[in-house]
ROVEXTOR-694509 format. One record per residue (C-alpha): x, y, z. Coordinates in steps of 0.25 Angstrom, whole numbers, plus 5000, padded with zeros to 4 digits. Example, Ala and Ser with C-alpha at 12.3 -4.5 7.8 and 13.67 -1.06 7.14 Angstrom:
// residues 2
504949825031 505549965029 
END
This chain:
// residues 259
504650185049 503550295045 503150325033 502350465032 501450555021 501150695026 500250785020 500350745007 499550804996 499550754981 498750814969 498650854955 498651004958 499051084971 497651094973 496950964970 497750864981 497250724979 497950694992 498150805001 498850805014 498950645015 499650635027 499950465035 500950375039 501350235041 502350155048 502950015049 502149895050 500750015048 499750005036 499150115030 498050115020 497450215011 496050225007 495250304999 494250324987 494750304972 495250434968 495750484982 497350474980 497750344986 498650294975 499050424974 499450434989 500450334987 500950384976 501350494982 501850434995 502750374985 503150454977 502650414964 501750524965 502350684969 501550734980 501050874980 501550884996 501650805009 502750725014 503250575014 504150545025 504650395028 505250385044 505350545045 506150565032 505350645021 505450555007 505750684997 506050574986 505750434983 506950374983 507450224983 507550244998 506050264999 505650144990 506750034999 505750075008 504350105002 503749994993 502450014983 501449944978 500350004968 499049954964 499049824961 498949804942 499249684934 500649684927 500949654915 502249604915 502649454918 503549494928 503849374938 503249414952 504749404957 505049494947 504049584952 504449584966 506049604964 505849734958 505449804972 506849764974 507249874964 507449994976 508449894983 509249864968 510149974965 510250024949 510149914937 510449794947 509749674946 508849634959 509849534966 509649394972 509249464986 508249544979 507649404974 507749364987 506949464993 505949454982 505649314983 505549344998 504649444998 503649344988 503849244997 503349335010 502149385003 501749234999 502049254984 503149174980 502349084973 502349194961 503749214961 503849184949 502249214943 502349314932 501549444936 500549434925 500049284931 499849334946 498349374951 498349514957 498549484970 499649414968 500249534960 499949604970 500749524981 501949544970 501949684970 501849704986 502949584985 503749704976 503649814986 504049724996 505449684993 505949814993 505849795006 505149915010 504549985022 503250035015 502449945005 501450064999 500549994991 499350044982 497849974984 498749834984 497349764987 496649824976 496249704965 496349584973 495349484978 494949474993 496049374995 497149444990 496649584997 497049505009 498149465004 498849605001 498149655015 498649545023 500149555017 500049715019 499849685035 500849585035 501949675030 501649775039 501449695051 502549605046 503649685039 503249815047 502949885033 502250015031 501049995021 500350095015 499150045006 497850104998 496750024999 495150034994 494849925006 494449985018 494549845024 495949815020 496449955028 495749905039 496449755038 497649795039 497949965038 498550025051 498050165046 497350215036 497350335026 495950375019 495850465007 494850545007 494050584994 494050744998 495650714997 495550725016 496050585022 496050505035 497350425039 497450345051 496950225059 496350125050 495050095060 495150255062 495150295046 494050195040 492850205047 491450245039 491550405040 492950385033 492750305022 491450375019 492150475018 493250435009 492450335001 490950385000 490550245006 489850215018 490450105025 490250035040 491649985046 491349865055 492249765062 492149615061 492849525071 493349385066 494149305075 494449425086 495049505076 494349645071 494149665054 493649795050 492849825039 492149925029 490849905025 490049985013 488750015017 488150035005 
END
């Protein structure tokens, strides 16, 4: 499965583009993460990629086939999650999650004891069936968070898009989302497209990488190729020194601000 945006170009007025000519790819079991100043379009990228917001041009094409609508085809096989806020409603985390079933329930139907099923399942994997039954309004952020991924996934897609899913949690629970991410690519073969503010975290676990530039140009591909200091200068206005560390055998790559 391959997933593609080609020249895509989005903005207010034909000649004012916030994105223009955006142009990556991703396939199973690959992570790609989006970088880029406040302001640059990355929220808006997904937007358009999904459909939520209309393009001004480009293409979307998923295995070859060009997505002209946004169909519930498209959504049994591409899931979403935006930025992370606290809800107000005392929905039960279950609750929560069996409403991504909602693309696989056809009309006014009620979810049935197999969409149960694969709710409590898909809690279960992520490690979070403890809060089955926890109103929204009592769970920390990073739990909410694990919630919401936990909804995109049991529609059982191809895709998980999701929309700085890091942003607001501690350390502890940035490693938390950042690990399960990997795992359901490398596990479940999923295609995962994420925005990001952490240069670290795209080098964890992003396969490739696509950097918004503040003069509206961008850079998309190898993660150890795209971030280097030239780039995010560049894109950030921050000098920075990448370095690696070697724990145990194994190579982690940082950003450091030097400042």
């Amino acid at each position: 499965m391959i997933f593609e945006v080609k020249n895509l170009c989005y903005g207010y007025t034909r000649n004012d583009f916030i994105l223009n000519d955006i142009t990556f790819s991703v396939k199973s079991g690959e992570i790609v993460s989006i970088l880029g100043a406040n302001g640059v379009g990355k929220t808006t990228l997904l937007k358009c990629i999904l459909g939520f917001v209309k393009r001004n041009s480009g293409e979307i094409v998923l295995d070859g086939e060009r997505i002209k609508n946004f169909s519930r085809n498209f959504w049994k096989r591409v899931s979403y999650v935006s930025q992370i806020k606290r809800q107000g409603f005392a929905f039960s985390a279950l609750d929560m999650v069996i409403l991504g079933r909602n693309v696989h329930i056809q009309g006014l139907k009620q979810p049935s004891k197999t969409d149960y099923d694969i709710a409590v399942k898909t809690l279960g994997k992520l490690r979070i069936d403890n809060l089955k039954d926890r109103p929204l309004t009592e769970l920390s952020m990073g739990e909410l968070q694990m919630v919401l991924i936990a909804r995109a996934l049991v529609s059982e897609p191809e895709i998980i898009v999701l929309d700085e899913p890091e942003s607001s949690l501690d350390m502890k629970n940035q490693i938390v989302i950042i690990s399960l991410l990997k795992e359901l690519a490398e596990k479940e073969r999923l295609c995962v497209i994420f925005n990001t503010h952490y240069p670290d975290n795209a080098f964890k676990i992003a396969d490739k990488t696509l950097l918004l530039n503040r003069d509206k140009s961008f850079i998309f591909g190898e993660t150890c190729d795209v971030i280097n200091s030239e780039n995010i200068y560049r894109a950030f206005g921050v000098h920075v020194e990448v370095s690696d560390n070697i724990i145990d055998g194994k190579i982690y790559r940082n950003v450091i601000s030097v400042f």
